[in-house]
N, C-alpha and C positions, 0 to 999 in steps of 0.2 A: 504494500500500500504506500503510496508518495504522498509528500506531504499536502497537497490541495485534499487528494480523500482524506488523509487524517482529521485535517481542518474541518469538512464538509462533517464527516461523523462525530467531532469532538460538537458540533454547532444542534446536531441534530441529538443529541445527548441536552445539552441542556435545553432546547426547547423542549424535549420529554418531560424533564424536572419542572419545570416553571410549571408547565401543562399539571402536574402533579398536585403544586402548591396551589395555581388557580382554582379547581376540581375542588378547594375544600372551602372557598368562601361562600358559598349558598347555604353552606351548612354554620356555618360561620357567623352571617348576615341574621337567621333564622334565629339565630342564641340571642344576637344583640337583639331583634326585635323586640325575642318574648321579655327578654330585661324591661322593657320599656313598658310592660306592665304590671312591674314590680314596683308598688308605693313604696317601698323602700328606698327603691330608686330615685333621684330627682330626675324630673322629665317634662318638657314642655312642649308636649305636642299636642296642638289646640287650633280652632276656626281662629281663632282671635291672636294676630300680631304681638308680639313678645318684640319690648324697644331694641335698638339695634346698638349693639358697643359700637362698629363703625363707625356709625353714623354721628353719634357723641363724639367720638373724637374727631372726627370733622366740624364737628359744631367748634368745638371748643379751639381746633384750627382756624374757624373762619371771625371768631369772638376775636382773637388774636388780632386780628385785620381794624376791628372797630377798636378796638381797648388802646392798641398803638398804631395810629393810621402809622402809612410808611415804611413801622419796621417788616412785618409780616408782609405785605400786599403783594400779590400775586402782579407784579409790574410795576411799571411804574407809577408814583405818585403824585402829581403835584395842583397847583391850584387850579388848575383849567379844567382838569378830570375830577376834583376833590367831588363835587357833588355828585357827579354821575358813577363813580366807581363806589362810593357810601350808599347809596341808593341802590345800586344793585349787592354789594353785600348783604345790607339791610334785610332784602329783601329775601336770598336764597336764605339768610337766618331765618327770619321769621317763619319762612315755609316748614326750614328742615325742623326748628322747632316746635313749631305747633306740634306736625309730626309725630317726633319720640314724646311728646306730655301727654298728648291723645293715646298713644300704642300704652304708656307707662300707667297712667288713671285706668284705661279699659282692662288692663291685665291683672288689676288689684281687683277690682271689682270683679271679675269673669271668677279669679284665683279664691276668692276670700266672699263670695256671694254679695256683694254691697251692691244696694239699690242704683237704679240709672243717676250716675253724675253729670249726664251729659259733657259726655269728654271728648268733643269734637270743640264746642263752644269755648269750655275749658283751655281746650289745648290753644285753639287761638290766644283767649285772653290773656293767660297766663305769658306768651309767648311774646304779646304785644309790651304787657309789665313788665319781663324783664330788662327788652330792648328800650324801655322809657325808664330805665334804672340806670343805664350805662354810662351816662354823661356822672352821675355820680362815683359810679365805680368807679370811673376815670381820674377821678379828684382823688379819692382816697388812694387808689394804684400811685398816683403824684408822689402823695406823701410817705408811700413805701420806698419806692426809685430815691427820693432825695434822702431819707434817712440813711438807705443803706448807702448812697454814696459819701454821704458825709460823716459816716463812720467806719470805713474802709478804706486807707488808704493805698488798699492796690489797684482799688479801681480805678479806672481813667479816663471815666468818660459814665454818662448816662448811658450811652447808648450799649459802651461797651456792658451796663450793666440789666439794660433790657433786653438783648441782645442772649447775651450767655449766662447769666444768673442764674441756676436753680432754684432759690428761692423766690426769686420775683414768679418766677413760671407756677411755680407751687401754691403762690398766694395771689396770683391771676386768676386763674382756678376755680382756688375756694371762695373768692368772692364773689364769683359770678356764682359757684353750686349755691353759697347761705340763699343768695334771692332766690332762687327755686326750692330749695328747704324749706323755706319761711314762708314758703308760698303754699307749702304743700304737696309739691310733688312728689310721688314716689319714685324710688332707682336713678333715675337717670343724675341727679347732683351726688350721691356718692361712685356712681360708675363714675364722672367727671372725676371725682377729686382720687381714686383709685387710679385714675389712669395718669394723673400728675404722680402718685405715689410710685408707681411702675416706671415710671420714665426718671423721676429726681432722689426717691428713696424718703421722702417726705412725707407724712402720715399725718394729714387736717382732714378730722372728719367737717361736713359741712354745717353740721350742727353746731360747732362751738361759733362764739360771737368774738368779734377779733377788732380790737380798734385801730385806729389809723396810727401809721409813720412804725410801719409794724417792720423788724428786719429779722429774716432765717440767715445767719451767717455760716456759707458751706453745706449747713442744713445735712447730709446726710443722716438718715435714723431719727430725725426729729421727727417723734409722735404727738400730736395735738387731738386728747377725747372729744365726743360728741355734748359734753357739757360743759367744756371748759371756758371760762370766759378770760378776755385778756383788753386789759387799756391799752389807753396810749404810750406809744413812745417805748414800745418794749422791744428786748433785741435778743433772741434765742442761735446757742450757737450748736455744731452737731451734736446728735446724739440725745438733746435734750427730751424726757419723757413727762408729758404732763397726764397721766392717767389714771385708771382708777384702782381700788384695790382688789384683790383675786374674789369673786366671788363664789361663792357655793354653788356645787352642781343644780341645774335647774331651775335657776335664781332668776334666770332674764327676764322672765315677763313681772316678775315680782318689783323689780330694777328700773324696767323698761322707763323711761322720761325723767327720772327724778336726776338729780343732780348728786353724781357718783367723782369729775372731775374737778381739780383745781382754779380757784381764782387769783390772777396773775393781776395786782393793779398797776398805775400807769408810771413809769420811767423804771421800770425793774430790769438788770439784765440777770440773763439767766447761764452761766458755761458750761462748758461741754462734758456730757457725757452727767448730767444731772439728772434724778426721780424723782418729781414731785408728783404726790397722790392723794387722792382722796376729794369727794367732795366738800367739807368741811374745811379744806386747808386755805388758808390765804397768804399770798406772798404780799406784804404791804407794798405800798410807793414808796420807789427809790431805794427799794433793798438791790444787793448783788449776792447772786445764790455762788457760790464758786463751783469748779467744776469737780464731775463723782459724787458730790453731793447729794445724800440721800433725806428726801423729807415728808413725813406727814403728816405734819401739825403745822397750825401756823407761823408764819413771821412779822412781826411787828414793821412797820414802815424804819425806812430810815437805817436797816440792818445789813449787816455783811454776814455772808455764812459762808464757813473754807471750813478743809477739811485739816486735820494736826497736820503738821510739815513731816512724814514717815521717814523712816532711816533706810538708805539705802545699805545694801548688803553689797562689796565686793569681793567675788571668789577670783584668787588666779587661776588657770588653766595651765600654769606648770608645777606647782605646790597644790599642797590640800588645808595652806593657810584662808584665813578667812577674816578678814579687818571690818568692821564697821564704821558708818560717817559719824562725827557728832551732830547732834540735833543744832543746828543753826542759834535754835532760840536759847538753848543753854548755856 
């Protein structure tokens, strides 16, 4: 045999196998089905449209467009097109929103039996609210871009900091999810702020209430609960956890609304890699948490909270001596 027949029979050998492996997905296909009528299973197959992740983050893409005309726009921008290129974003917004609020309101109701909300009407309205909230967002958004640039001095430039910040992206976000939180809507403002989490590692649920000139510094792992409330002028760096405490198996619905998260009031910084918990706990105005800091009790205003200065241990790697630092403060 030469080697073209070898080839030809080597080809016709694995098309056998394939043919093999094919041969067992009907039976395959059949398993998954009947899964899908196992209530055990989660499963969403229904007449009634289930909202779209895509589609949210295309919203939240095209939100980007109005929040910083310029930076995002799909072309160019300037004052001769400003009306007409805002007008047609505007608009493909509005659409797509209404949209996911209608699919989002009709899926609760289908899912959980609740009476007609007329969620066509809804879904406009709610859609139209939002986009008549943005000129505000906008103002607020301001006051986060200049705080964080005027308390970083690697930035260099706004732009550079609307631009590439993960935090600004993170807290774009959540303040577009809170108005539709606030508003009522189901799913689609934590799929938003989940998909800022996926992409910066930022964890704002849309529930908590966050006030302006807000800064994530770095922000990796910074988790924010669904109760946590936060003033002005506060500046969290990574790692920060403002959450709540462990609860007992089965507890959620017990839990559900009440305020389990910490209140952060206004000029507090908070560093990195800090836990504060509980809803009960208050960080006053103007304290600074230090970082590692673990807390769940209150802090009076006005306070510093660090951690003891620990002694470093050095071992050599050519002996099996071992010398300790003096404690600084001693």
């Amino acid at each position: 045999m030469d080697a073209d027949d070898k080839k030809a029979a080597a080809c016709k050998l694995e098309v056998n196998h394939l043919a093999h492996f094919r041969s067992q997905l009907p039976q395959v296909v059949e398993k998954i089905i009947d899964s899908c009528n196992d209530r055990q299973c989660y499963t969403h197959v229904n007449y009634e449209t289930i909202p779209s992740r895509q589609s949210v983050i295309e919203i939240i893409d095209r939100m980007r467009e109005i929040l910083f005309p310029g930076y995002f726009t799909r072309g160019k921008l300037d004052p001769v097109n400003l009306s007409y290129s805002m007008g047609q974003s505007a608009d493909i917004l509005f659409n797509m929103l209404s949209e996911q609020i209608s699919h989002s309101i009709r899926h609760d109701c289908f899912r959980y039996n609740q009476p007609c909300s007329e969620c066509e009407q809804q879904g406009y309205s709610l859609a139209l609210k939002l986009l008549q909230s943005i000129p505000q967002i906008r103002k607020t958004l301001a006051t986060d871009v200049t705080a964080c640039f005027e308390g970083d001095p690697a930035a260099q430039s706004y732009d550079e900091i609307i631009f590439s910040y993960p935090g600004i992206f993170a807290i774009a976000v959540y303040r577009v999810a809170h108005e539709l939180f606030s508003s009522g809507v189901p799913l689609l403002p934590r799929i938003m702020t989940e998909h800022a989490h996926s992409v910066t590692g930022i964890d704002i649920h849309p529930g908590a209430h966050i006030g302006e000139s807000f800064v994530i510094d770095h922000g990796t792992g910074v988790v924010i609960g669904e109760t946590t409330q936060i003033g002005k002028n506060v500046r969290l760096y990574q790692g920060v956890t403002l959450g709540a405490h462990s609860l007992p198996k089965n507890s959620g619905e017990k839990f559900r609304g009440k305020k389990r998260h910490p209140t952060i009031e206004n000029d507090v910084i908070i560093y990195s890699g800090a836990t504060i918990l509980g809803g009960d706990t208050t960080i006053g105005a103007r304290t600074v948490i230090g970082g590692n800091v673990w807390l769940t009790e209150s802090v009076p205003p006005d306070t510093t909270v660090i951690m003891e200065t620990p002694r470093l241990v050095y071992k050599s790697t050519k002996t099996s001596s071992i010398r300790q630092t003096l404690d600084p403060a001693a």
